[in-house]
C-alpha positions in Angstrom: -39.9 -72.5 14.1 -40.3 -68.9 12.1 -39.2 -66.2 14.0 -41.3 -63.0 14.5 -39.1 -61.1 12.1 -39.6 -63.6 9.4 -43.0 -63.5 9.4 -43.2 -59.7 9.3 -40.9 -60.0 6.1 -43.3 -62.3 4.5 -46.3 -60.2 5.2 -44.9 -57.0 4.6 -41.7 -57.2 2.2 -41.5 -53.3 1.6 -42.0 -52.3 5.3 -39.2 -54.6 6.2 -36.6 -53.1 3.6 -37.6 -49.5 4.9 -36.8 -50.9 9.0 -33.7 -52.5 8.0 -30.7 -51.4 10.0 -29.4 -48.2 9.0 -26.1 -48.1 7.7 -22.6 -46.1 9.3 -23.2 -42.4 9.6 -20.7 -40.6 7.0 -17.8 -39.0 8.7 -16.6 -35.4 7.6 -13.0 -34.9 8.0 -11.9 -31.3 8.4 -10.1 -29.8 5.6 -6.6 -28.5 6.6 -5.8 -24.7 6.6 -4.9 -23.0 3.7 -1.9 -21.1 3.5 -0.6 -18.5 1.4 2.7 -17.4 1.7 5.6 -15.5 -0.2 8.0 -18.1 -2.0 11.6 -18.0 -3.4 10.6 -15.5 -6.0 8.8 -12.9 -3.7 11.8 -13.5 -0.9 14.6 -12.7 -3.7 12.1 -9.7 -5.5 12.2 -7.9 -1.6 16.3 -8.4 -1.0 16.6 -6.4 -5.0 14.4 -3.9 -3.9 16.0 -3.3 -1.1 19.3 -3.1 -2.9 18.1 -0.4 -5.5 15.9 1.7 -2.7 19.3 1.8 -1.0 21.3 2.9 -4.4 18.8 5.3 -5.3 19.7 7.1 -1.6 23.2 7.3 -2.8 22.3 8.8 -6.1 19.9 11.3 -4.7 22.5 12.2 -1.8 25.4 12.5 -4.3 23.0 14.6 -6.7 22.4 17.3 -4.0 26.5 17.4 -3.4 27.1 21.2 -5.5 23.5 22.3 -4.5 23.4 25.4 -1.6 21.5 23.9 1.5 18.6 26.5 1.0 18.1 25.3 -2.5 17.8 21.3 -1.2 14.4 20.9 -0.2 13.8 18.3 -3.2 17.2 16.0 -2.9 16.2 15.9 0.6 12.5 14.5 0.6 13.5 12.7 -2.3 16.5 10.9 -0.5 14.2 10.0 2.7 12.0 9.0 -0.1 14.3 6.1 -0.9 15.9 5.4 2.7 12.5 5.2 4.3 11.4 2.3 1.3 14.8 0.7 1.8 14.5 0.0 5.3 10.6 -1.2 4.7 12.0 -3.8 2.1 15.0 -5.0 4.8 12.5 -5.3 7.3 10.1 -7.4 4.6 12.7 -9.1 3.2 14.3 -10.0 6.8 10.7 -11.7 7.5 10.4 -8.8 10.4 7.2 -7.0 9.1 4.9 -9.3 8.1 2.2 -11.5 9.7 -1.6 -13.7 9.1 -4.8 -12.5 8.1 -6.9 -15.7 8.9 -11.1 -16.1 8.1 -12.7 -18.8 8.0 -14.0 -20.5 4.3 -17.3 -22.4 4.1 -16.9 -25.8 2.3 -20.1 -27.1 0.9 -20.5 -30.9 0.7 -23.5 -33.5 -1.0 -27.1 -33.2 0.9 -26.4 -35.6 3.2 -22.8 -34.8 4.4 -22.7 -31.2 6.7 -20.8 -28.4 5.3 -17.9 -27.5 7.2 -15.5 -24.8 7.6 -11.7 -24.1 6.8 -9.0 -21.3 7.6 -7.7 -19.6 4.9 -4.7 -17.2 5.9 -2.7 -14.8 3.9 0.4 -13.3 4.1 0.4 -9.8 5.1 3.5 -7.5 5.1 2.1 -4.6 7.4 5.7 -2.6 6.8 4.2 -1.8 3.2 1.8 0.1 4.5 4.1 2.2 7.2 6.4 2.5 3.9 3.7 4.4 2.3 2.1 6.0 4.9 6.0 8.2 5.1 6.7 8.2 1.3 3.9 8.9 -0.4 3.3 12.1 1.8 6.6 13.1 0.6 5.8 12.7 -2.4 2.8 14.9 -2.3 4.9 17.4 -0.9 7.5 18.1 -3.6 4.0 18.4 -6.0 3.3 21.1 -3.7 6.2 22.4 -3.3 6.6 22.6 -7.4 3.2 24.2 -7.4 3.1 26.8 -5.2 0.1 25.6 -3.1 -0.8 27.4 -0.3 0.1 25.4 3.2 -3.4 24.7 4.7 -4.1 22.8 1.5 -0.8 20.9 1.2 -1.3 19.7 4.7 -5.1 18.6 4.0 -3.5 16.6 1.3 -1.3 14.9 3.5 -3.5 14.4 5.9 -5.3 12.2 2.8 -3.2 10.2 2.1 -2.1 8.8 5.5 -5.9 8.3 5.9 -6.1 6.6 2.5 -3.2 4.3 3.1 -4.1 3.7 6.9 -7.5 2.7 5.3 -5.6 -0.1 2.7 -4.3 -1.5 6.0 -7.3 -1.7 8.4 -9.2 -3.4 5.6 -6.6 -6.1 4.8 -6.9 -7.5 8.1 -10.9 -6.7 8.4 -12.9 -9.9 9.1 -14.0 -11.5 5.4 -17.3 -10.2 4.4 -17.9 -7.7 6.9 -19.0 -4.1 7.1 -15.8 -3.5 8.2 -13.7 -4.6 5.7 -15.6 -2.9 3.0 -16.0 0.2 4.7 -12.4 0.8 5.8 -12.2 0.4 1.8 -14.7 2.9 0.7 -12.7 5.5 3.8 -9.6 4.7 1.6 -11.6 5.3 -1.5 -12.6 8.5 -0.8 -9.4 9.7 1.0 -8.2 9.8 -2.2 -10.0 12.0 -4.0 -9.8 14.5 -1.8 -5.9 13.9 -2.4 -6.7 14.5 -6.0 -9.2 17.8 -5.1 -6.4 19.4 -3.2 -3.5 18.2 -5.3 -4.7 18.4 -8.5 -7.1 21.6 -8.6 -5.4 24.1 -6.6 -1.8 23.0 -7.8 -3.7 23.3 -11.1 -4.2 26.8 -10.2 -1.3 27.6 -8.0 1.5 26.2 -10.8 0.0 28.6 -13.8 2.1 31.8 -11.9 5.6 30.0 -12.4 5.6 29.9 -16.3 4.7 27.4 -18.8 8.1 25.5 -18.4 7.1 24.7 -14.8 3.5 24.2 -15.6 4.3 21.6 -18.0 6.9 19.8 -15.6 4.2 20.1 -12.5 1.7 18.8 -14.8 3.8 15.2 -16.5 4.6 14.6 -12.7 1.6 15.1 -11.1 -0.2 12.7 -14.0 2.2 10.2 -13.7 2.5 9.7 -9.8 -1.5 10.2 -9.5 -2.5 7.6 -12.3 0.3 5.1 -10.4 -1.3 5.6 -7.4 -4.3 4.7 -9.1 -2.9 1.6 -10.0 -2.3 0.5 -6.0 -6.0 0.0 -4.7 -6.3 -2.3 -7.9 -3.9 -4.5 -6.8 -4.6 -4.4 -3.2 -8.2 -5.4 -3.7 -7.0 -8.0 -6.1 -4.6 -9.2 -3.8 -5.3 -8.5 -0.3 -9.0 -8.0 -0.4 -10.1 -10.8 -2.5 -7.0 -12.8 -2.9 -7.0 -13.9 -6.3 -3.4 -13.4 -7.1 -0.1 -15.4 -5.3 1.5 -13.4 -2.5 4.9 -13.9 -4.9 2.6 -11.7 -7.6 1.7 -9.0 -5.2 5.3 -8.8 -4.4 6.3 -8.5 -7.9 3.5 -5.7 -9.0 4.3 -3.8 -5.7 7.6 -3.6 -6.7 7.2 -2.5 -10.2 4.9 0.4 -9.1 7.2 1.3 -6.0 10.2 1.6 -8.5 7.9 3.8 -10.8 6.6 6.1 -8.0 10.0 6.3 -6.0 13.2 6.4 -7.7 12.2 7.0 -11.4 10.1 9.9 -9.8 12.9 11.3 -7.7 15.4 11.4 -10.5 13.2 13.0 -13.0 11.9 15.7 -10.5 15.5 16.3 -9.5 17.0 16.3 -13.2 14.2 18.7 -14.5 14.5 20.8 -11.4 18.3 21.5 -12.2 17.7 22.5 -15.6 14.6 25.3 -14.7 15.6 27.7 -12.5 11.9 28.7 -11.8 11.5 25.6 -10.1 14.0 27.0 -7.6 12.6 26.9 -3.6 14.8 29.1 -1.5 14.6 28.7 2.3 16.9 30.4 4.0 16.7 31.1 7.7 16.4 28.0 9.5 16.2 25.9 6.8 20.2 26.5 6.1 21.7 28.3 9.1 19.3 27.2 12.5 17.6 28.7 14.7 20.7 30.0 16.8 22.5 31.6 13.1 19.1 33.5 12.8 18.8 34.6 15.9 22.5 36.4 15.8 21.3 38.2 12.6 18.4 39.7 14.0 20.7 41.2 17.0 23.3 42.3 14.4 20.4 43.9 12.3 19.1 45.7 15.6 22.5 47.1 16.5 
């Protein structure tokens, strides 16, 4: 006897090969979460700098040993300048000041398989950031300071460049592909020419009253921190915004600029400074003697 499904195969061959049975449904298995992470080389590149921030706090410390306490106002911001970045490395190279920025990574599969989604997360050391937030003011500072600007300026500037670096930090960890991200970015962005309009033109202007010899050190250190700091929003959208470099990379650059900007910079301001004597900032008053010393002058003067 022929069954009803035999004779519909007979009678209709290509109908039956389009009803047959369909076949197992493909299964989609999750891809795992991406990490990446600092490695030996970036673990061992954090320990040296912390070793030659530290050293460099030593050197700047001993450097300031003959010099009057009115006359110190560069050995001292250039010491914190070091301390501040040597504790930043301990705490990075510790594994203290660092944690995930996770988003999520879209993989695409054949027509008939779903796409699904992965976690990518990158290591973030947030201590960088507090590390420049501190330093870099300081930095901006003794340009002042060499300058001559005028106060309300110097503290617009500063004002910058915490805005600037804060910024770098709220964009690292901004969701991927968002307003957010790319807007904390342009805030940074733009933070920092205004550093460079109140830096750069009226320490221009400001520096020309102090003589040529001053001029021309004002000018080689204000080029050669400003195009460094140039340098950093490279790397950090390289890195941390797009992540197309190794965390052990970012590591490495960082350091390289950090030593440039830092140390390198603190020894030639304070070397040059030594040898001009127009470069010379003397605050007395409560600068070397406290409030209390100035305060007994000013009676003595009276009597």
């Amino acid at each position: 006897m022929i069954s009803p499904d035999q004779v519909a195969e007979m009678l209709y061959p290509a109908a039956a090969a389009t009803t047959s049975k369909p076949g197992p449904i493909p299964t989609v298995i999750p891809t795992p979460t991406h990490y990446q992470l600092s490695g030996e080389t970036g673990h061992r590149t954090l320990w040296v700098l912390f070793a030659l921030m530290t050293i460099s706090s030593g050197v700047f410390a001993l450097l300031s040993w003959n010099v009057p306490v009115s006359k110190r106002i560069y050995h001292v911001t250039t010491t914190l300048l070091s301390i501040v970045s040597a504790l930043a490395y301990f705490a990075m190279a510790a594994g203290h000041a660092s944690s995930l920025s996770c988003h999520a990574v879209r993989d695409r599969h054949s027509h008939d398989i779903p796409d699904t989604f992965h976690d990518s997360c990158r290591q973030i050391y947030w201590a960088r950031y507090i590390d420049w937030a501190i330093t870099t003011p300081l930095v901006l500072l003794n340009l002042c300071l060499l300058a001559g600007v005028d106060g309300a300026h110097t503290l617009m500037a500063v004002v910058a460049n915490v805005i600037m670096v804060l910024g770098g930090l709220f964009a690292a960890y901004g969701a991927e592909g968002t307003a957010q991200k790319w807007g904390w970015f342009a805030i940074s962005c733009v933070s920092y020419l205004f550093v460079l309009w109140h830096v750069g033109l009226h320490g221009t202007r400001a520096v020309q009253s102090k003589g040529a010899r001053v001029s021309k050190l004002w000018a080689s250190l204000a080029i050669y921190s400003l195009a460094l700091w140039a340098a950093y929003p490279i790397v950090w959208g390289v890195a941390a915004l797009a992540r197309r470099t190794s965390v052990d990379t970012e590591i490495l650059v960082y350091a390289v600029l950090d030593i440039l900007v830092k140390p390198v910079f603190g020894l030639w301001l304070l070397v040059s400074h030594r040898a001009i004597a127009e470069s010379n900032i003397d605050l007395g008053g409560y600068w070397s003697q406290g409030a209390a010393a100035e305060g007994r002058i000013r009676i003595g003067e009276e009597d």
